[in-house]
PQR file of N, CA, C, O and H, with PARSE charges and radii, in Angstrom:
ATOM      1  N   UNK A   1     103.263  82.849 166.851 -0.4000 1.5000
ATOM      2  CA  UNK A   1     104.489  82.454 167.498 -0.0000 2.0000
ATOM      3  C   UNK A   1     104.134  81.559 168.664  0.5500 1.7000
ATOM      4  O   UNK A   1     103.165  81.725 169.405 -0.5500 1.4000
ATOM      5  N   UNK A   2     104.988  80.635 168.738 -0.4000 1.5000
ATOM      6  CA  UNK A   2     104.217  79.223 170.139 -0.0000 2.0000
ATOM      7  C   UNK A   2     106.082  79.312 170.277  0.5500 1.7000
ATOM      8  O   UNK A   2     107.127  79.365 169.628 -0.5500 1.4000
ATOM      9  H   UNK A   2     105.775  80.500 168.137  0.4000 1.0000
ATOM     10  N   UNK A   3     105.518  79.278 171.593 -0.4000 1.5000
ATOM     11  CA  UNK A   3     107.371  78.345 172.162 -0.0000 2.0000
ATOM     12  C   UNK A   3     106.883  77.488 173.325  0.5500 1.7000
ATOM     13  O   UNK A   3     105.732  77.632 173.738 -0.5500 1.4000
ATOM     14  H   UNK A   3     104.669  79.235 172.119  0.4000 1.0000
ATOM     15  N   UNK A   4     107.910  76.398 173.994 -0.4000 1.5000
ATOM     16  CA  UNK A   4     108.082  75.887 174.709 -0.0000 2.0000
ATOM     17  C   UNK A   4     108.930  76.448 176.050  0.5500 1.7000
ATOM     18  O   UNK A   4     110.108  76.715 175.811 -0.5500 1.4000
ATOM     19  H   UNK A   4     108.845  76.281 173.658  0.4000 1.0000
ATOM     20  N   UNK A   5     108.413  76.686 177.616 -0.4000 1.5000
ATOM     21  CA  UNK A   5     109.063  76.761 178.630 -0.0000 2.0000
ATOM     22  C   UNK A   5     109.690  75.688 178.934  0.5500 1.7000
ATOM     23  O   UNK A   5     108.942  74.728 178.747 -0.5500 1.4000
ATOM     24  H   UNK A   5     107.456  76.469 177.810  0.4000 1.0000
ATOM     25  N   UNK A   6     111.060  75.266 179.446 -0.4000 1.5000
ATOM     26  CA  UNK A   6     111.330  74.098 179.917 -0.0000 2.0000
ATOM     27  C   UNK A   6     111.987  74.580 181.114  0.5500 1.7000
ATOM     28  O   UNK A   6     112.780  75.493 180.886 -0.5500 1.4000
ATOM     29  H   UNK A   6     111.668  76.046 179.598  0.4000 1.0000
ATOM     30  N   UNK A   7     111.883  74.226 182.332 -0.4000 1.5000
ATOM     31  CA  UNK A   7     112.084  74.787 184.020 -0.0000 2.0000
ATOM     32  C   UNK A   7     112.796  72.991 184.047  0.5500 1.7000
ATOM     33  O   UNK A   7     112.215  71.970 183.679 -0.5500 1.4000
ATOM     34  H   UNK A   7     111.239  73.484 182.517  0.4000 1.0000
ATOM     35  N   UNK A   8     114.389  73.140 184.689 -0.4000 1.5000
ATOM     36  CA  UNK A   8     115.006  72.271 185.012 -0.0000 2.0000
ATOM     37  C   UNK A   8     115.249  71.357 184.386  0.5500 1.7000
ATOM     38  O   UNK A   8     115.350  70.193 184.775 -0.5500 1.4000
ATOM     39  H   UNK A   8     114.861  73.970 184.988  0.4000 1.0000
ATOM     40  N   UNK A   9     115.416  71.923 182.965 -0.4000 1.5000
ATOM     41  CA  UNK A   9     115.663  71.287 181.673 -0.0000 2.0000
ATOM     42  C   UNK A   9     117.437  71.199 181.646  0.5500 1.7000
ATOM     43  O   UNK A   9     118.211  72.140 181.818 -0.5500 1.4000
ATOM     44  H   UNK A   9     115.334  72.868 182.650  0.4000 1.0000
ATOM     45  N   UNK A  10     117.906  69.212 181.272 -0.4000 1.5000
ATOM     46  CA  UNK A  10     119.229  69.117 181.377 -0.0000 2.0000
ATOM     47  C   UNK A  10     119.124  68.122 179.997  0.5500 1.7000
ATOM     48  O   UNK A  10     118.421  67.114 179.929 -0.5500 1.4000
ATOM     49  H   UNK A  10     117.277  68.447 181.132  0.4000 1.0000
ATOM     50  N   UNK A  11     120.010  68.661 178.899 -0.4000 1.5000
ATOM     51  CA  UNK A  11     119.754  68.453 177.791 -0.0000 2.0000
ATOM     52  C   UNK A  11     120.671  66.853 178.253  0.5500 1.7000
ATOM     53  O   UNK A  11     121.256  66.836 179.336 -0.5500 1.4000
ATOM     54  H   UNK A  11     120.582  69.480 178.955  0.4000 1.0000
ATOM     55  N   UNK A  12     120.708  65.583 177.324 -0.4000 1.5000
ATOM     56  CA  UNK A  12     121.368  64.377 177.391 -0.0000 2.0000
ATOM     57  C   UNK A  12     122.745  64.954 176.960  0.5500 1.7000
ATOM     58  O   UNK A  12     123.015  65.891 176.208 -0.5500 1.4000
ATOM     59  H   UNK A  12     120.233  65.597 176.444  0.4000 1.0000
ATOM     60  N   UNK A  13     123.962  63.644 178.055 -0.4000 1.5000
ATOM     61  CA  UNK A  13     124.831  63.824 177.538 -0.0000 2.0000
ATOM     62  C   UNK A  13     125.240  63.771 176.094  0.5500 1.7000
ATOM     63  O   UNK A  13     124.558  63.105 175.315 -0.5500 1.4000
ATOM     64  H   UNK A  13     123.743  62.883 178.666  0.4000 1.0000
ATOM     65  N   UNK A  14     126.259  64.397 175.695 -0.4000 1.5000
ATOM     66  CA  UNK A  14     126.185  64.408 173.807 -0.0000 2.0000
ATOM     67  C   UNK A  14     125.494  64.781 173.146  0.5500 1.7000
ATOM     68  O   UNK A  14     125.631  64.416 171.979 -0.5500 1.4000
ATOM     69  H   UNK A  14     126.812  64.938 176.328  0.4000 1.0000
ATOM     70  N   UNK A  15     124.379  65.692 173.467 -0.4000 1.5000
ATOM     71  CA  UNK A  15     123.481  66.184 172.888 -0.0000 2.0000
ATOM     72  C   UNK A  15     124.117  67.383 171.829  0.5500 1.7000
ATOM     73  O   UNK A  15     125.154  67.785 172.356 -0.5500 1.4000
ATOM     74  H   UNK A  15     124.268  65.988 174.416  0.4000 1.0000
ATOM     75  N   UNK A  16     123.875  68.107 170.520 -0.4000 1.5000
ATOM     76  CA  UNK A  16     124.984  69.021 170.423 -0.0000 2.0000
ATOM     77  C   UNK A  16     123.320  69.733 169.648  0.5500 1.7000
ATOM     78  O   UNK A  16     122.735  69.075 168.789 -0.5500 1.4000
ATOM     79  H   UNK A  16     123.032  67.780 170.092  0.4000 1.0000
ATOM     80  N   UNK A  17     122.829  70.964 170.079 -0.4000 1.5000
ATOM     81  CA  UNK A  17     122.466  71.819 169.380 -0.0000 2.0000
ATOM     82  C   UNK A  17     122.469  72.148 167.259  0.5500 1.7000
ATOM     83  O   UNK A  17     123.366  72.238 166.421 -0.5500 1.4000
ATOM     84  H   UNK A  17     123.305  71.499 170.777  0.4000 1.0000
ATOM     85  N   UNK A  18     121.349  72.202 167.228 -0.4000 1.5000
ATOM     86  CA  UNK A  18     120.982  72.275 165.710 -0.0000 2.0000
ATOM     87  C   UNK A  18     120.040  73.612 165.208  0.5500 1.7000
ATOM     88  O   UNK A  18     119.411  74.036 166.178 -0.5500 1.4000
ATOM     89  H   UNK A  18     120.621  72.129 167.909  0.4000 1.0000
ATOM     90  N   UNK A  19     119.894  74.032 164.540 -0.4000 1.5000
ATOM     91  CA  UNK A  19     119.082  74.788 164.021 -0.0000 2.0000
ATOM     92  C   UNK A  19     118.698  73.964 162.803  0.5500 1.7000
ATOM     93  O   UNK A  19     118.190  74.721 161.976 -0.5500 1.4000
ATOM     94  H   UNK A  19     120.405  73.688 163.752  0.4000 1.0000
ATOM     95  N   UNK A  20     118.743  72.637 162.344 -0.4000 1.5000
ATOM     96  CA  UNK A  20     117.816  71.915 161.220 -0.0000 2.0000
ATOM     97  C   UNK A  20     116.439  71.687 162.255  0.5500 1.7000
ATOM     98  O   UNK A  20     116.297  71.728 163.477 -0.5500 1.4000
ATOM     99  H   UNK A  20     119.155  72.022 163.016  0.4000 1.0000
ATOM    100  N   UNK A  21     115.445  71.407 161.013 -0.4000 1.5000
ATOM    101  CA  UNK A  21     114.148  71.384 161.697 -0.0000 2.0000
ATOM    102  C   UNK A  21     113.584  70.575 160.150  0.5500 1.7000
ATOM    103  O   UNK A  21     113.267  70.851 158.993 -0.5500 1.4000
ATOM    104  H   UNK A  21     115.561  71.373 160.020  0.4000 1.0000
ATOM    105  N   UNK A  22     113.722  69.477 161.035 -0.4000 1.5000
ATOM    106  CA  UNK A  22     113.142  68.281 160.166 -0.0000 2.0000
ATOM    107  C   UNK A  22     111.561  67.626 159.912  0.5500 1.7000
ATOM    108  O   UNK A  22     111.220  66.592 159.338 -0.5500 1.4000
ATOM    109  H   UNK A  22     113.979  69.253 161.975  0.4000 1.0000
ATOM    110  N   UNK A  23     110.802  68.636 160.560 -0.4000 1.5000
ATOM    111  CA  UNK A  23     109.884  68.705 159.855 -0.0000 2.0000
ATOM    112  C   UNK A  23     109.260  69.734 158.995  0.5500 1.7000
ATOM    113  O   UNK A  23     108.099  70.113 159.150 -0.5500 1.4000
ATOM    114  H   UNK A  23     111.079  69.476 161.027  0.4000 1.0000
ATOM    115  N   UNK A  24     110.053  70.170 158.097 -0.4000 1.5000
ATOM    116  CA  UNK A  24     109.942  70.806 157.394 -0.0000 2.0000
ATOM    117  C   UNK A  24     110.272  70.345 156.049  0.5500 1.7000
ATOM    118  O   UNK A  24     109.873  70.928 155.041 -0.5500 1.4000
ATOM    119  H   UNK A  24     110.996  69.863 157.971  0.4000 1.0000
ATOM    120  N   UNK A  25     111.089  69.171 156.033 -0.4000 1.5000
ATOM    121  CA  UNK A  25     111.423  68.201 155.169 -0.0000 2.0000
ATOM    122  C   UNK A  25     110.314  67.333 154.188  0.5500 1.7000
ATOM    123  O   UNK A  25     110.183  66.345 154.910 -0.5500 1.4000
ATOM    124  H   UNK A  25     111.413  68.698 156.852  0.4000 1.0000
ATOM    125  N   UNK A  26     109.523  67.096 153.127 -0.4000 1.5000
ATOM    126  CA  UNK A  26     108.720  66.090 152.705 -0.0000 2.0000
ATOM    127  C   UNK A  26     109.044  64.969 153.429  0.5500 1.7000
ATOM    128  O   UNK A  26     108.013  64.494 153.904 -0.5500 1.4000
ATOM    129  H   UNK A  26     109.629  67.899 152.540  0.4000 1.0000
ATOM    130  N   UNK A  27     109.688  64.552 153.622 -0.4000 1.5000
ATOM    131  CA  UNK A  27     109.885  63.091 154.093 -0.0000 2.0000
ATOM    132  C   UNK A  27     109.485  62.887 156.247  0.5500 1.7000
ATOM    133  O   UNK A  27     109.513  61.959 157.055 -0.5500 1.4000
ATOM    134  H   UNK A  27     110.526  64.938 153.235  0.4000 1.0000
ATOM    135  N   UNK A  28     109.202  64.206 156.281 -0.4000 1.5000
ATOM    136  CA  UNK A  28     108.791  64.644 158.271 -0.0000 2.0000
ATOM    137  C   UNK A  28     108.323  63.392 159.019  0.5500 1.7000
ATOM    138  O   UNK A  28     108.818  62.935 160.049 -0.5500 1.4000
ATOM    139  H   UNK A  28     109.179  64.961 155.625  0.4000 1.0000
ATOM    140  N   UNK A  29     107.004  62.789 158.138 -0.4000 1.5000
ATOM    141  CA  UNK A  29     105.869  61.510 158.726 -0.0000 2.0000
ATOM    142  C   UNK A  29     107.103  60.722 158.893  0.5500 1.7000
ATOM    143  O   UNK A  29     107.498  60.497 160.037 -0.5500 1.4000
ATOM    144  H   UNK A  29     106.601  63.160 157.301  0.4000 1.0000
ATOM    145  N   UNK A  30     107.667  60.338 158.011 -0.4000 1.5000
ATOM    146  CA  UNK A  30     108.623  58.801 158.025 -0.0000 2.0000
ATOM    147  C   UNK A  30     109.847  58.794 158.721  0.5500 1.7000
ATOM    148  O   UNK A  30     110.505  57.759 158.822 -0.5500 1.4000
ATOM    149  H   UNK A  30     107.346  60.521 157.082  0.4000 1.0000
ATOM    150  N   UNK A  31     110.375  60.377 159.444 -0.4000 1.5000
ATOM    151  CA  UNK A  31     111.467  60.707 160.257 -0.0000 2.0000
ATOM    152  C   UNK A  31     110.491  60.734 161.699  0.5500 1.7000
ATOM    153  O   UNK A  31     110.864  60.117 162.697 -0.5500 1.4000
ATOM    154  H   UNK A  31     109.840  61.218 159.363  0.4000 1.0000
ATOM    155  N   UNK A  32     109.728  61.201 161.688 -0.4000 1.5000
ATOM    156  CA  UNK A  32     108.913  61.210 163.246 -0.0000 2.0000
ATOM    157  C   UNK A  32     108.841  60.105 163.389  0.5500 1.7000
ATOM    158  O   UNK A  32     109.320  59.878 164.500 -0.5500 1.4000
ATOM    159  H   UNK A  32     109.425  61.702 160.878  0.4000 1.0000
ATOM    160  N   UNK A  33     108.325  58.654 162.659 -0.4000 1.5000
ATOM    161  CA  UNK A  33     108.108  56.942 163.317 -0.0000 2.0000
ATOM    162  C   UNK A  33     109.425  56.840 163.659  0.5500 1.7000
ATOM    163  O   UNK A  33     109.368  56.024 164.579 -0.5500 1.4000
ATOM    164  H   UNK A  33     107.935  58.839 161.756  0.4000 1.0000
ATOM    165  N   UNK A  34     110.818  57.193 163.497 -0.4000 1.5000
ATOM    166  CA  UNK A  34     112.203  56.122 163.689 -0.0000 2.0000
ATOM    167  C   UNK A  34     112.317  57.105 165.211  0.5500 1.7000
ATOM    168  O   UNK A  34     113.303  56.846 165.901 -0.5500 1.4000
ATOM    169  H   UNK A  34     110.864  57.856 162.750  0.4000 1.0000
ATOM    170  N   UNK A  35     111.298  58.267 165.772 -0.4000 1.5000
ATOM    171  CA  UNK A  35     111.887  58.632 167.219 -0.0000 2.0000
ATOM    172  C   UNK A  35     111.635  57.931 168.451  0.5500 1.7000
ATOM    173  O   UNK A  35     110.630  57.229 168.560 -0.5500 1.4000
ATOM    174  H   UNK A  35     110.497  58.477 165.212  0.4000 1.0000
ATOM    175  N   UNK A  36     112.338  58.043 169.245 -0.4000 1.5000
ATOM    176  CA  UNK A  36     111.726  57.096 170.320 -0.0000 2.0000
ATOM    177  C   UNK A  36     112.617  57.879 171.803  0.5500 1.7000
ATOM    178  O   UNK A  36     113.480  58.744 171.651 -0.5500 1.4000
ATOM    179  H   UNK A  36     113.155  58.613 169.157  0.4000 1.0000
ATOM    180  N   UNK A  37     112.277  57.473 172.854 -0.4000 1.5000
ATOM    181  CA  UNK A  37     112.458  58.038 173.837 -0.0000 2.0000
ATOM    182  C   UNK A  37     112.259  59.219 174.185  0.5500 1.7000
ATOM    183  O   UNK A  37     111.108  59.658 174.193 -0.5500 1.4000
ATOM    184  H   UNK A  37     111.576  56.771 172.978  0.4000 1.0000
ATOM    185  N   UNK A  38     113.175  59.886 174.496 -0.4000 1.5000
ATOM    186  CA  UNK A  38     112.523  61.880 174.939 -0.0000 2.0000
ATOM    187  C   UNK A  38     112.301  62.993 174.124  0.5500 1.7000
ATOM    188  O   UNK A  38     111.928  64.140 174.369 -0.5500 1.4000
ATOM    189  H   UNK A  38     114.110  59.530 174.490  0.4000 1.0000
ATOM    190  N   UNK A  39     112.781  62.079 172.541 -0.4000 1.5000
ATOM    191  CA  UNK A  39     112.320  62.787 171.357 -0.0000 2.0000
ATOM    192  C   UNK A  39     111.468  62.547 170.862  0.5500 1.7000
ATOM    193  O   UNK A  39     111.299  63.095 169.773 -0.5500 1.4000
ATOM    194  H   UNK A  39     113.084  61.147 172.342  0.4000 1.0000
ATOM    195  N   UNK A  40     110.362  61.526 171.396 -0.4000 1.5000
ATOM    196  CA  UNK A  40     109.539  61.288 171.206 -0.0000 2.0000
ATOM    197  C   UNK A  40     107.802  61.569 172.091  0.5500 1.7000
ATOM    198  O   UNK A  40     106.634  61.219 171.922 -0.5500 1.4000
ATOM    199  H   UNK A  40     110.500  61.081 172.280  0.4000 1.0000
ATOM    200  N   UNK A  41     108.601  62.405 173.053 -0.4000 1.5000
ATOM    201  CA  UNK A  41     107.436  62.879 173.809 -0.0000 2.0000
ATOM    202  C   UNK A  41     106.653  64.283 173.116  0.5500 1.7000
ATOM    203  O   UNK A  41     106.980  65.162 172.318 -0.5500 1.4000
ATOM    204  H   UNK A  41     109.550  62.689 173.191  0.4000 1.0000
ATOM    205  N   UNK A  42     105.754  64.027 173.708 -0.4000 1.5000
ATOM    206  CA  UNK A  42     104.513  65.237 172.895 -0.0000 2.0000
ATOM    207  C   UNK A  42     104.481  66.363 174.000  0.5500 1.7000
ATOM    208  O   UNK A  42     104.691  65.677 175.000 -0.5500 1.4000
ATOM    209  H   UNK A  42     105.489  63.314 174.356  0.4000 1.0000
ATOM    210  N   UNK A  43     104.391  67.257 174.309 -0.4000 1.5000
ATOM    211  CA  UNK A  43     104.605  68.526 175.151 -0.0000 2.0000
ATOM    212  C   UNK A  43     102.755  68.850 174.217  0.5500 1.7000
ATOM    213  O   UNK A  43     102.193  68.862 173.122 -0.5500 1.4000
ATOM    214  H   UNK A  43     104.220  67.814 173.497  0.4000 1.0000
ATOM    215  N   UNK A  44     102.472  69.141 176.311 -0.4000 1.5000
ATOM    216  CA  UNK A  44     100.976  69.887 175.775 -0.0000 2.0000
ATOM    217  C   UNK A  44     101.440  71.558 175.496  0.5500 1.7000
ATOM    218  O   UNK A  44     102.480  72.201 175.643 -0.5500 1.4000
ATOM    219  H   UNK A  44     102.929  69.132 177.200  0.4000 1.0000
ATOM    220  N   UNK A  45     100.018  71.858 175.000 -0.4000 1.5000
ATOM    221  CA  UNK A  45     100.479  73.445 174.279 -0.0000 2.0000
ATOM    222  C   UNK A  45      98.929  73.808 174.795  0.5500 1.7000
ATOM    223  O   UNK A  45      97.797  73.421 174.506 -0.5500 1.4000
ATOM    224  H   UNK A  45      99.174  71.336 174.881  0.4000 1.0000
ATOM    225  N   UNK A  46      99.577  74.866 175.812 -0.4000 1.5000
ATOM    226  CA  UNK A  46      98.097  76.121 175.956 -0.0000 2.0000
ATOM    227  C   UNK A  46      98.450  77.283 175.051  0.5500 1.7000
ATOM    228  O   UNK A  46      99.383  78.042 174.790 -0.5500 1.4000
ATOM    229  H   UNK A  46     100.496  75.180 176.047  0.4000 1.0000
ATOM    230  N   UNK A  47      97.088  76.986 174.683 -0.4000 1.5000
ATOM    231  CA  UNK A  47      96.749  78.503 173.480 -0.0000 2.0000
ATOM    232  C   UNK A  47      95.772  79.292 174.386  0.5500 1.7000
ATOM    233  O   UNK A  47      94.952  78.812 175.168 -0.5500 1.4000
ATOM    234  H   UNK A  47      96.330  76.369 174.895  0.4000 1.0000
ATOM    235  N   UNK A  48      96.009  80.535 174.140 -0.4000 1.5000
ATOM    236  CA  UNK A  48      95.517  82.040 174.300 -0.0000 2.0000
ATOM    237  C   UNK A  48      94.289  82.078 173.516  0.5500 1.7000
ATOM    238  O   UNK A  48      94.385  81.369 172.514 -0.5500 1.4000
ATOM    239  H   UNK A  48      96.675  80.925 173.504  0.4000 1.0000
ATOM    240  N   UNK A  49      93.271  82.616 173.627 -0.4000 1.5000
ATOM    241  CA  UNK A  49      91.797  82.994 172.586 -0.0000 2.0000
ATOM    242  C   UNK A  49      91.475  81.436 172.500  0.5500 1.7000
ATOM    243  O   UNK A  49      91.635  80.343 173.043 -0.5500 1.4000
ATOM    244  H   UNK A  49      93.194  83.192 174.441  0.4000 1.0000
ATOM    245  N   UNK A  50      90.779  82.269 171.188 -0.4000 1.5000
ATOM    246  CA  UNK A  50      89.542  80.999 170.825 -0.0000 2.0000
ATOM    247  C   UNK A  50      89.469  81.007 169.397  0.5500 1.7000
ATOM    248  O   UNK A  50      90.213  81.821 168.850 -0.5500 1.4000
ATOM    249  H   UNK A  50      90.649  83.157 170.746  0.4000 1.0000
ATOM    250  N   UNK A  51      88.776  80.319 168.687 -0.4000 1.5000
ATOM    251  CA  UNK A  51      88.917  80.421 167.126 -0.0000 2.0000
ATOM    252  C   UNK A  51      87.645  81.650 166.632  0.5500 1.7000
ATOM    253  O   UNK A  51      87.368  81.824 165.445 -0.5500 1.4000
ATOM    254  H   UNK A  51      88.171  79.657 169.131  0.4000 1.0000
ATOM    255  N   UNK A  52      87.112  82.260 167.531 -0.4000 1.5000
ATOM    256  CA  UNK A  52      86.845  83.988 166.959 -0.0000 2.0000
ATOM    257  C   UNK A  52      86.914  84.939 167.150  0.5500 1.7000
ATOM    258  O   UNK A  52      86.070  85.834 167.100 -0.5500 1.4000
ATOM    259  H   UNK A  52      87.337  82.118 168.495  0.4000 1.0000
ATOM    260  N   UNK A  53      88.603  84.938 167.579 -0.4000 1.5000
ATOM    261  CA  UNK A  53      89.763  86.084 167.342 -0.0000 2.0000
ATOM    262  C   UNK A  53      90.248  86.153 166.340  0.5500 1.7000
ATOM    263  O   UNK A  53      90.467  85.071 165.795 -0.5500 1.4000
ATOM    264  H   UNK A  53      89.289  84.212 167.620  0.4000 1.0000
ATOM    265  N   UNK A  54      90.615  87.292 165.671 -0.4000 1.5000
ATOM    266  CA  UNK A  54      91.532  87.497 164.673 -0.0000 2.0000
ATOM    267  C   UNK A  54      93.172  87.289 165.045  0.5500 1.7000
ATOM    268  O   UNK A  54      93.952  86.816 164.218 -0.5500 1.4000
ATOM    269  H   UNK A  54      90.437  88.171 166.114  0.4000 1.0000
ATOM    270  N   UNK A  55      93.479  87.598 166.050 -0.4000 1.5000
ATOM    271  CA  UNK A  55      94.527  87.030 166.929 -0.0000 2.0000
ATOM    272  C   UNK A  55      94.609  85.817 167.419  0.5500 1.7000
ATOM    273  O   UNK A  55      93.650  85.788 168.191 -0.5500 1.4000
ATOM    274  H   UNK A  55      92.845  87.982 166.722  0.4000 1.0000
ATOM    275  N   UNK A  56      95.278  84.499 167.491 -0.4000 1.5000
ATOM    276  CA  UNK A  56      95.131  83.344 168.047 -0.0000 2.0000
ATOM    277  C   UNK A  56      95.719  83.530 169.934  0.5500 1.7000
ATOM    278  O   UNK A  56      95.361  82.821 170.874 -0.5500 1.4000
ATOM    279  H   UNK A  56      96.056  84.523 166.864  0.4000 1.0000
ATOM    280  N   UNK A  57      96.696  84.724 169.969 -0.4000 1.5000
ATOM    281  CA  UNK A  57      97.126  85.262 171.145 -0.0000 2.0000
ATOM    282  C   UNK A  57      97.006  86.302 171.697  0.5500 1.7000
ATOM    283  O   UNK A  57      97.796  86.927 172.405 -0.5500 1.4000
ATOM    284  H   UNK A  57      96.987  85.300 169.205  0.4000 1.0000
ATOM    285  N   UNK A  58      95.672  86.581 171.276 -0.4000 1.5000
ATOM    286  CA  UNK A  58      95.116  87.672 171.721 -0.0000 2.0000
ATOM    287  C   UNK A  58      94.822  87.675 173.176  0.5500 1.7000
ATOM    288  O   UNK A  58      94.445  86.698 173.823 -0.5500 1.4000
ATOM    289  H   UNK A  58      95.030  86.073 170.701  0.4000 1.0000
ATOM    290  N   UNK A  59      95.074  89.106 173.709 -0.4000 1.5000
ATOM    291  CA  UNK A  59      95.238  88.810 175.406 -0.0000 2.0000
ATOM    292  C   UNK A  59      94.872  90.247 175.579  0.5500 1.7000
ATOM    293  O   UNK A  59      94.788  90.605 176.754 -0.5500 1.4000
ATOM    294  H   UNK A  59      95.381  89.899 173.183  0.4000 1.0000
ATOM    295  N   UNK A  60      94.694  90.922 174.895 -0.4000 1.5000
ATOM    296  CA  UNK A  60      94.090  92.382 175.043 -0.0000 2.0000
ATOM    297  C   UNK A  60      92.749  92.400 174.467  0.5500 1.7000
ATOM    298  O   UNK A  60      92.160  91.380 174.108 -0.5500 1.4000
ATOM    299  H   UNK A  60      94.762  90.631 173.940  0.4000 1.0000
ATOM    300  N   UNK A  61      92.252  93.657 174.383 -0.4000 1.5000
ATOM    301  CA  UNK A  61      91.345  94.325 173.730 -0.0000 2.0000
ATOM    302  C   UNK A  61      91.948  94.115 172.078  0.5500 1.7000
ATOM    303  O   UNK A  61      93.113  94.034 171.687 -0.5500 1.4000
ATOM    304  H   UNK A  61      92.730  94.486 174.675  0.4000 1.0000
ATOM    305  N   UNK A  62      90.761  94.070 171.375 -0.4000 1.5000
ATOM    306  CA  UNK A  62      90.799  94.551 170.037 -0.0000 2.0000
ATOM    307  C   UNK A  62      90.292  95.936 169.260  0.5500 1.7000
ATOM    308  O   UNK A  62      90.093  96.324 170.411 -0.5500 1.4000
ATOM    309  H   UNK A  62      89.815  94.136 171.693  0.4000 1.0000
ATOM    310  N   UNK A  63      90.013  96.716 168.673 -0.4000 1.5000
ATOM    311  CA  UNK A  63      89.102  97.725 168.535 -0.0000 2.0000
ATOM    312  C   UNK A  63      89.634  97.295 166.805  0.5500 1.7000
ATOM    313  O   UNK A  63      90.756  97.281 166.300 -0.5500 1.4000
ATOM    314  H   UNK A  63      90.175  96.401 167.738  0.4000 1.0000
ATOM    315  N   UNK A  64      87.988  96.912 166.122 -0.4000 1.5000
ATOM    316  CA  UNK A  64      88.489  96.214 165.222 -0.0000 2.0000
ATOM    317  C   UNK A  64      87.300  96.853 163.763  0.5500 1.7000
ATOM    318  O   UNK A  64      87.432  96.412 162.621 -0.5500 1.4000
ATOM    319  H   UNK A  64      87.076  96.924 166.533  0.4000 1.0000
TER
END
């Protein structure tokens, strides 16, 4: 599970909420080139662990 925090986040006027998720579509590559402006920004992503966890968000102990 990954999410995004956004602190003082003001969505554009006319903006209207979706639950489609278009990259999930075959056609994703050729809908991502036509974005541009603030839908087009990349948001960094901190991950938790390392790649030899069995957990990628592992933040405890394991007993494994």
């Amino acid at each position: 599970e990954a999410f995004v925090v956004c602190r003082g986040y003001s969505p554009p006027e006319g903006f209207v909420p979706s639950m489609e998720n278009p990259l999930l579509e075959p056609e994703a590559g050729l809908a991502l080139s036509g974005l541009s402006g603030p839908s087009r920004v990349i948001v960094p992503f901190v991950a938790c662990g390392d790649l030899s966890a069995f957990d990628p968000d592992r933040t405890y102990p394991l007993q494994v």
